[in-house]
BAKE-149045 format. One record per residue (C-alpha): residue in one letter; x, z, y. Coordinates in steps of 0.05 Angstrom, whole numbers, plus 5000, padded with zeros to 4 digits. Layout:
BEGIN
aXZY;...
END
This chain:
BEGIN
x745512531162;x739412121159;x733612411181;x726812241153;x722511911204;x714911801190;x713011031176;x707510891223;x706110191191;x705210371127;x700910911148;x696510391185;x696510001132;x694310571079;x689210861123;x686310171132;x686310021059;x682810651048;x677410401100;x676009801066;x674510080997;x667610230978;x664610900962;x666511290908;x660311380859;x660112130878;x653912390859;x653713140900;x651313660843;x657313370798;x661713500869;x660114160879;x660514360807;x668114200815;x669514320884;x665614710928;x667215490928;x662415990957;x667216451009;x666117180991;x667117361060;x660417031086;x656517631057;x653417141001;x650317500936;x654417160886;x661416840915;x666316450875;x665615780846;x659015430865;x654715310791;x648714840805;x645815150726;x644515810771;x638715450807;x637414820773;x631414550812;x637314390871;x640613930820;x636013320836;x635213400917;x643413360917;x642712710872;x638012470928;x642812710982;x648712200948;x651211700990;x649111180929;x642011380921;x637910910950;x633511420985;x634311431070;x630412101074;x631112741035;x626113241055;x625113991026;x619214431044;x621315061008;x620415791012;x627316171053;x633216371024;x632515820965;x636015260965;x636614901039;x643015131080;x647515051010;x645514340988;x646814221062;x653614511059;x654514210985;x653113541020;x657013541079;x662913831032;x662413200986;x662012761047;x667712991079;x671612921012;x669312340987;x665811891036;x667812131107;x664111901172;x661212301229;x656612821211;x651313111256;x648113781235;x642714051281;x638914711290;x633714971323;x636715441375;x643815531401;x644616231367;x643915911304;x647515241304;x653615801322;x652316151254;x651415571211;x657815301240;x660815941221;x659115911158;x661415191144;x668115401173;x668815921125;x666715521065;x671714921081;x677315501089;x675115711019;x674515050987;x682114780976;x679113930974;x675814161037;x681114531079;x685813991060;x682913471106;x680213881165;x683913891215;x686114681229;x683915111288;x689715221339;x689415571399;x687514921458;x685514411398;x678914121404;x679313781346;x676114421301;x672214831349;x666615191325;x660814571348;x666614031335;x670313971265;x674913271256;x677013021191;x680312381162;x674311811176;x670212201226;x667512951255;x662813421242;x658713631300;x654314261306;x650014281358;x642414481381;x635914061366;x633714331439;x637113851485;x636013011499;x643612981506;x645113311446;x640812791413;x643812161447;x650512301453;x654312151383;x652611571329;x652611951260;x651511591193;x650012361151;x645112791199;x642113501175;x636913811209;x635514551188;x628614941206;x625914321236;x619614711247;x622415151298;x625114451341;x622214391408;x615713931401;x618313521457;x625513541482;x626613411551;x619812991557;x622912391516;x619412491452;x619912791386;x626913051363;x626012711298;x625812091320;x631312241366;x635112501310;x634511951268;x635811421319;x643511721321;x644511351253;x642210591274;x647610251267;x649010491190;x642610151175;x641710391101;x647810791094;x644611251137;x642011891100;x638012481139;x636413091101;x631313481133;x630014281107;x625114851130;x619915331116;x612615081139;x608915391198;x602515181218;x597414751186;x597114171229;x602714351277;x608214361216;x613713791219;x615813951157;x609913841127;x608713201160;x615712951132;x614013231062;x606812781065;x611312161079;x614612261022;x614112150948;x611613040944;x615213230880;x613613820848;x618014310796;x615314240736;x617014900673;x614514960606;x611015510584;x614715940529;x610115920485;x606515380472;x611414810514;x606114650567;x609814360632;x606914610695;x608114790774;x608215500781;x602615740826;x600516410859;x593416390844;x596616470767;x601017110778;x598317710747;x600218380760;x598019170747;x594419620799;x600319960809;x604719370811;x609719590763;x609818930730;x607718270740;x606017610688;x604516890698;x598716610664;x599216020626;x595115450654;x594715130588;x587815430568;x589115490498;x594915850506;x592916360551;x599516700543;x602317170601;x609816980619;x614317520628;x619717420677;x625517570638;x623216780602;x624916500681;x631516320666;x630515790609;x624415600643;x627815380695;x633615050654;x628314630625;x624314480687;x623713720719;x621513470787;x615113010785;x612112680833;x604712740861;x604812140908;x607911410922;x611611640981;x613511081046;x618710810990;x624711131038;x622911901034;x623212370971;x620613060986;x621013620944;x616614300951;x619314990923;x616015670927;x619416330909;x616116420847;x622815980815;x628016420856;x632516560784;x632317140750;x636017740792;x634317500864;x627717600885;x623117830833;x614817680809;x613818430822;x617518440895;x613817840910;x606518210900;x607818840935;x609518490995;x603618010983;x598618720980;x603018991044;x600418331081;x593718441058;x593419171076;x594818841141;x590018281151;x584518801126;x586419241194;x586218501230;x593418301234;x594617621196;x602117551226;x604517881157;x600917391117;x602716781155;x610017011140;x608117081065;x605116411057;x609916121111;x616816471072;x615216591004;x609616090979;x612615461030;x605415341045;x603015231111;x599115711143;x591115551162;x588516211212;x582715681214;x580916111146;x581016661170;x576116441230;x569616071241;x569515351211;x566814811250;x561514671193;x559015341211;x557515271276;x554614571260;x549714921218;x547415321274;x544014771310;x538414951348;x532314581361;x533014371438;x533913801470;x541113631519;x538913641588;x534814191580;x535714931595;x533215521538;x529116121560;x536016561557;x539616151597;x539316411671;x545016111704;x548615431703;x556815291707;x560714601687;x566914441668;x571313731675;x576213621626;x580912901666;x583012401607;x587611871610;x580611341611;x574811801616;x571712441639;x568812921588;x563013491625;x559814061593;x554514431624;x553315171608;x547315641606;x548816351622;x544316871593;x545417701597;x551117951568;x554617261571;x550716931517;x552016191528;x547515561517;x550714781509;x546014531567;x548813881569;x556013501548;x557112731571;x563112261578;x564411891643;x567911231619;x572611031676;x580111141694;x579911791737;x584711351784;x578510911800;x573611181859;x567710921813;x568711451759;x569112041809;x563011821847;x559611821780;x562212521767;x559512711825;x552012501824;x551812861752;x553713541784;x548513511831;x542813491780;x538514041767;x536814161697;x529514431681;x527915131656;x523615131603;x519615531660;x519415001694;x524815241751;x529414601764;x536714941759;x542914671800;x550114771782;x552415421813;x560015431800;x564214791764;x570714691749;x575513981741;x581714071699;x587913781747;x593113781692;x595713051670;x597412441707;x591212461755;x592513071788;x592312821855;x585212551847;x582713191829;x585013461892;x581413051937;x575213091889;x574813751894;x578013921971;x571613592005;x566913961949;x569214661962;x563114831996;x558914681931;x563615081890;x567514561865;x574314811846;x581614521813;x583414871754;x589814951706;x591315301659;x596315821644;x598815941571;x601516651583;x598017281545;x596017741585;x593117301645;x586317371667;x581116911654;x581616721727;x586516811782;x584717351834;x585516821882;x587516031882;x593615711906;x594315271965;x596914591941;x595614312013;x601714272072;x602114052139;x607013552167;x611414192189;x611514412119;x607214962121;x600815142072;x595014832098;x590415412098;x583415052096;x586814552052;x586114441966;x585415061926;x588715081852;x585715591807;x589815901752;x586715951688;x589116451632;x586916061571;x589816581515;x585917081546;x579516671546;x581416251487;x581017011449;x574817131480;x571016541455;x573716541390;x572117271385;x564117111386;x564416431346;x561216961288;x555317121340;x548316791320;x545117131383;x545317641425;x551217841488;x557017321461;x554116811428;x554516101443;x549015651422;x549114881404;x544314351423;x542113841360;x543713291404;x551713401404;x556512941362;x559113261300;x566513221322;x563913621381;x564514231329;x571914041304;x574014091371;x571714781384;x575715071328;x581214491335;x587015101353;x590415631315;x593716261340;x599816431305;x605816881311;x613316701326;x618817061347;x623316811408;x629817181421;x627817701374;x621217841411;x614617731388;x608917141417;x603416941405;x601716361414;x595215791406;x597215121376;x593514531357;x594314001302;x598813361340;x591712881320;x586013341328;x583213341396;x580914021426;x577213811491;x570814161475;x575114811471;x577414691543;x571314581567;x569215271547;x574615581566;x574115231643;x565715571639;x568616171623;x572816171675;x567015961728;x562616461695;x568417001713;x568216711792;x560916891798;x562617541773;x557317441712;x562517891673;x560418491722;x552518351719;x548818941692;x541718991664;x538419051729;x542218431752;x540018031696;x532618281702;x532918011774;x535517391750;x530417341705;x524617411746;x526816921792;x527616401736;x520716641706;x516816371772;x515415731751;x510015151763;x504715261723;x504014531725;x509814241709;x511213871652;x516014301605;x515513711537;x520013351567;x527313551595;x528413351657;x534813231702;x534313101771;x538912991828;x540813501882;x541313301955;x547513591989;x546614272019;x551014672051;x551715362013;x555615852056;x551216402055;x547416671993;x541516442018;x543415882020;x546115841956;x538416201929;x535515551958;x539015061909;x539415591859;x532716061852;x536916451797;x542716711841;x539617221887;x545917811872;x550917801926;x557917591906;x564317991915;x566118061993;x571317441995;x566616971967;x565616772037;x571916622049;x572816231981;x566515772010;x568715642077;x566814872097;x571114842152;x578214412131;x583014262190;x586813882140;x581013472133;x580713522214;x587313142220;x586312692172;
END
C-alpha cells in the first residue's frame, strides 16, 4: 500500500507561480453577474443570483471599483438602502476570487462592523467561488472569526473606524469604509480617519483602491461630501419617455396630488412638458448614463444617487412624498430632525439648518449707525469676553439693555502669542477702559470672561487668578444639553504642595454653550426689543459669518437621541463664542433676574451725565485699579450697578489668595 502524501514542493512552486502572474482583467459588474449569490437567509428583498440589470446605475461604480481601472478613489454619496454595502460586498467577492490581497473594511461603530461582517460571512457561504477559498470557521481557528476572514493571498479584516490602532495596525491594498459620516472627526487625537485609512495601503502605491460609501449629514461638517467634491461628481443621467431628453432626476420636479395618491415627474425638457409616470422607471433606468459635472483631482470618481432611481417595486415616487409632507408637518410645529433625515436618507443631499435660521447677510443688513467704542442709549451695563487663539486674542465688548437686549460695544484682536507676557498686558489695559454713554457716563467693564480651552490654558490661569477681584474669570465650555448657561459655582484648578485645593487659588467656570448657543440663536430674528442683539457699522463682514458659522443637528448614539451643534471644518465661529462667554457674564451678574424696577434704577444712574461732555466723539478711556469688594465699591467704577448681587458674590470677589501668599 502506498499512501498518497501531499507534495509540498510543487505546491510551493504552484502557489508561487500563481503570485507572479498578473491580474486577471476582471471587471466587478461582469463578476457578480456570474458569481456572486445574494443568501436568502440575510433577510434581503430579493435573494438568489445577484443581476446588476435590476439596478443599473451600480454597473459603472463596480467598473470603477476593478482592480484595472485606473481610478485610486471610488466615492458614492447616495441616498440608504441603494447601492453601497452590495457593490462593497460585490467587490470584496471579486477580490477574493480573482485578485486576493488583504482587505480592510471599516465601520463606524463596533455594533456595526459586527453586522456587516455577518453579512459577508453569509454571502461567501452562499457563493460556491467564494466559500471555496475561505478558510472555514472551526471551533479555536482564528483564521475566520467574525472581524478576521483568511483566504489564499491575504485576509479580510472587519473592524471599527473608532480606534488609532485599528487604523495602524494592518497594510491593506483593497480598504472600504462604509457611513464614513458617522467616523469619529478625530480618532484618538492623531487626525482624520481618512487619512489614516488610506495610509494602510502605501506600499501598493497605485494598486491601492479605497471605496468610500455613505449618506451625507451636515453641510459643512459632511465627509462624504468633501470626498464627493474631490472627485470627478457624476451624475445619473435618464431619458424622458417621451420626447428622449436625458436628464438627472430632481425633487423640485416630482409632482404629486393633494391626497398623494399618485405622483409624476415633470419633464425638464420645456417643450415636452410631459409628466412621467413611474411605471416608465424601469427602461428609464436601463437607458440611463453617468456624466460628469466636474474635472475631479484626476484620482477620485464620485457618483451621487438619490432615491428617486430606487427601481420599480422598492421604494416608490408616492412613498417618497408622504414621508416628505410627514417631515414638513413637522418642521411647521418646529422640529427639522425629520427633514434632515429626508434630505440626509432619501435625496443624499446634505442638510443646511442654516436655512432654516438667520443668515449672516441678514444680520449684516441690520447695521446700525454707531460708532465701536461707543455705548447706545439702551445699553446699561458692560461684560467682555476673550476668545485665546493659537497667535492672537479676539475681545468683544457687550452692552446690556432691559430684558437682555444686547449692543456690539466694541470687538478688537490682540496680535501676540498668548504664551508671551506682552499680549496679556495688552489684554489687560483694554479691560480697564471705560467706554462713554452716549449720556456722557464713562462705563467700566463689570464682569469679563477669558476662554482657557487650547494649548494656553495655563496662561489664562494666572491672567485671571490675580484679576479675580475685578471680576475676571476662566471660562470653558461644556457641550452637554441641559447645562446652565453658567455653573452655580467654579472649580478650583489651584493645589497646594500637600495636594489639596487651594481654596483662594484659580477659579474655572463651566460654561453650558448648547444652552446659551440656543438662546442666542433663538433672538438672531429680533430687530429690537428684550433679545435682540445689535451690530455696530464698524465690524468686519466675516464678523457676521461667524455668528451663524454652527448648525444644530440630530444623531442618534446607541439608539438615543442628541443633539448636537457642529461647525463647518473651515469656517471659523469665534464671534459665536464670544457671545456665548457675555452671556454667560451677563448670567453672573444675575442680569437674567433684573426686573423693571431694576432696570429703571439702572437707568437713572446711567442718565446722570455731564452736561458738558463731549458725546460726537466716542471715547475710551483707561480705568485705574480699584479694589471692588463691596458694591460700593463696584458703583464707584461702575455708576450703572447700584442692585446688590446674590449673597455669595462676596465670596466669589474675595482679594485675599494664600496661594498667591506662598508664592
Amino acid at each position: 500500500m502506498n499512501p498518497h502524501y501531499a507534495d509540498g514542493a510543487e505546491q510551493y512552486r504552484s502557489a508561487f507561480m500563481r503570485g507572479l502572474q498578473p491580474d486577471p482583467e476582471l471587471w466587478i459588474d461582469q463578476w457578480a453577474d456570474e458569481f456572486m449569490r445574494i443568501p436568502r437567509d440575510s433577510g434581503a428583498a430579493e435573494p438568489g443570483p445577484y443581476r446588476t440589470d435590476r439596478t443599473p446605475y451600480a454597473r459603472e461604480p463596480m467598473r470603477c471599483l476593478s482592480p484595472n481601472h485606473p481610478a485610486k478613489r471610488v466615492v458614492t454619496k447616495v441616498a440608504s438602502q441603494m447601492m453601497k454595502t452590495q457593490i462593497a460586498l460585490n467587490w470584496i467577492g471579486g477580490c477574493i476570487h480573482m485578485a486576493p490581497a488583504n482587505i480592510l473594511m471599516l465601520l463606524p461603530s463596533l455594533g456595526l462592523a459586527k453586522r456587516v461582517s455577518g453579512r459577508v460571512d453569509k454571502t461567501i457561504k452562499a457563493t460556491p467561488v467564494l466559500r471555496d477559498r475561505v478558510a472555514t470557521a472551526r471551533s479555536r481557528d482564528s483564521r475566520n472569526t467574525l472581524d478576521t476572514k483568511e483566504f489564499e493571498g491575504g485576509t479580510l479584516y472587519a473592524t471599527t473606524a473608532g480606534s488609532a490602532a485599528n487604523l495602524a495596525e494592518v497594510s491593506a491594498r483593497f480598504i472600504y469604509g462604509d457611513e464614513v459620516d458617522r467616523w469619529d472627526v478625530d480618532v484618538d487625537n492623531e487626525g482624520d480617519p481618512i487619512e489614516l485609512a488610506e495610509t494602510r495601503g502605501t506600499t501598493f502605491g497605485r494598486n491601492a483602491k479605497f471605496y468610500f460609501s455613505s449618506s451625507p449629514t451636515i453641510k459643512g461638517a459632511s465627509r462624504i461630501e468633501d470626498l464627493y467634491q474631490q472627485g470627478d461628481q457624476r451624475h445619473y443621467y435618464v431619458p424622458c419617455p417621451h420626447c428622449g431628453e436625458h436628464q438627472v432626476l430632481e425633487w423640485e420636479n416630482l409632482k404629486w396630488s393633494d391626497d398623494y395618491s399618485w405622483a409624476g415627474y415633470l419633464c425638464c425638457n420645456a417643450e415636452c412638458g410631459a409628466l412621467i409616470e413611474e411605471h416608465h422607471k424601469g427602461q428609464m433606468l436601463a437607458a440611463g448614463d453617468w456624466r460628469a459635472h466636474a474635472e475631479g483631482d484626476g484620482e477620485t470618481v464620485s457618483f451621487t444617487l438619490s432615491a428617486l432611481y430606487m427601481p420599480p417595486g422598492w421604494l416608490s415616487w408616492v412613498d417618497l412624498v408622504k414621508q416628505y409632507a410627514k417631515a414638513l408637518h413637522a418642521a411647521a410645529r418646529g422640529d427639522l430632525e425629520p427633514m434632515q433625515v429626508f434630505y440626509n436618507t432619501r435625496l443624499a443631499r446634505v442638510w443646511d439648518s442654516a436655512q432654516e435660521m438667520t443668515k449672516a447677510s441678514e444680520l449684516r443688513a441690520r447695521a446700525e449707525e454707531y460708532r465701536l467704542g461707543s455705548v447706545p442709549a439702551g445699553a446699561l451695563m458692560l461684560t467682555a469676553a476673550v476668545d485665546t487663539q493659537g497667535d492672537r486674542l479676539e475681545l468683544m465688548v457687550l452692552g446690556w439693555g432691559e430684558g437682555l437686549e444686547r449692543w456690539v460695544v466694541d470687538h478688537q484682536v490682540i496680535q501676540g502669542s498668548p504664551s508671551d507676557e506682552r499680549t496679556w498686558a495688552s489684554l489687560d489695559e483694554r479691560l480697564k477702559m471705560r467706554y462713554r454713554h452716549t449720556s456722557g457716563v464713562e462705563l467700566a467693564i463689570c464682569a469679563a470672561a477669558i476662554d482657557s480651552g487650547g494649548h494656553h490654558t495655563d496662561e489664562v490661569y494666572q491672567f485671571c487668578r490675580l484679576r479675580r477681584w475685578r471680576n475676571v474669570f476662566a471660562v470653558k465650555g461644556a457641550s452637554k444639553s441641559g447645562r446652565p448657561v453658567i455653573a452655580q459655582r467654579p472649580s478650583k484648578v489651584d493645589v497646594t504642595w500637600k495636594g489639596t485645593t487651594e481654596k483662594q487659588g484659580a477659579e474655572l467656570w463651566m460654561i453650558g454653550t448648547d444652552t446659551a448657543k440656543d438662546w442666542i440663536y433663538n433672538r438672531y430674528h429680533l430687530n429690537d426689543g428684550p433679545g435682540a442683539l445689535h451690530f455696530s457699522i464698524d465690524l468686519a463682514a466675516d464678523f457676521y459669518d461667524q455668528c451663524v458659522a454652527e448648525r444644530k443637528i440630530t444623531r442618534y448614539v446607541k439608539g438615543y437621541k442628541r443633539s448636537e451643534w457642529v461647525k463647518g471644518k473651515a469656517d471659523r465661529n469665534e464671534a459665536l463664542d464670544l457671545l456665548v462667554y457675555n452671556l454667560a457674564m451677563a448670567h453672573y451678574l444675575g442680569l437674567h433676574r433684573y426686573k423693571e424696577p431694576d432696570w429703571s434704577r439702572l437707568s437713572a444712574a446711567v442718565s446722570q451725565g455731564s452736561l458738558f461732555a463731549e458725546r460726537d466723539q466716542p471715547t475710551v478711556t483707561p480705568v485705574t485699579p480699584t479694589t471692588a469688594a463691596s458694591h460700593e465699591e463696584l458703583r464707584a467704577v461702575h455708576p450703572a450697578a447700584p442692585l446688590p448681587a446674590p449673597a455669595k458674590a462676596s465670596i466669589r470677589r474675595s482679594s485675599s489668595s494664600g496661594y498667591l501668599k506662598r508664592r
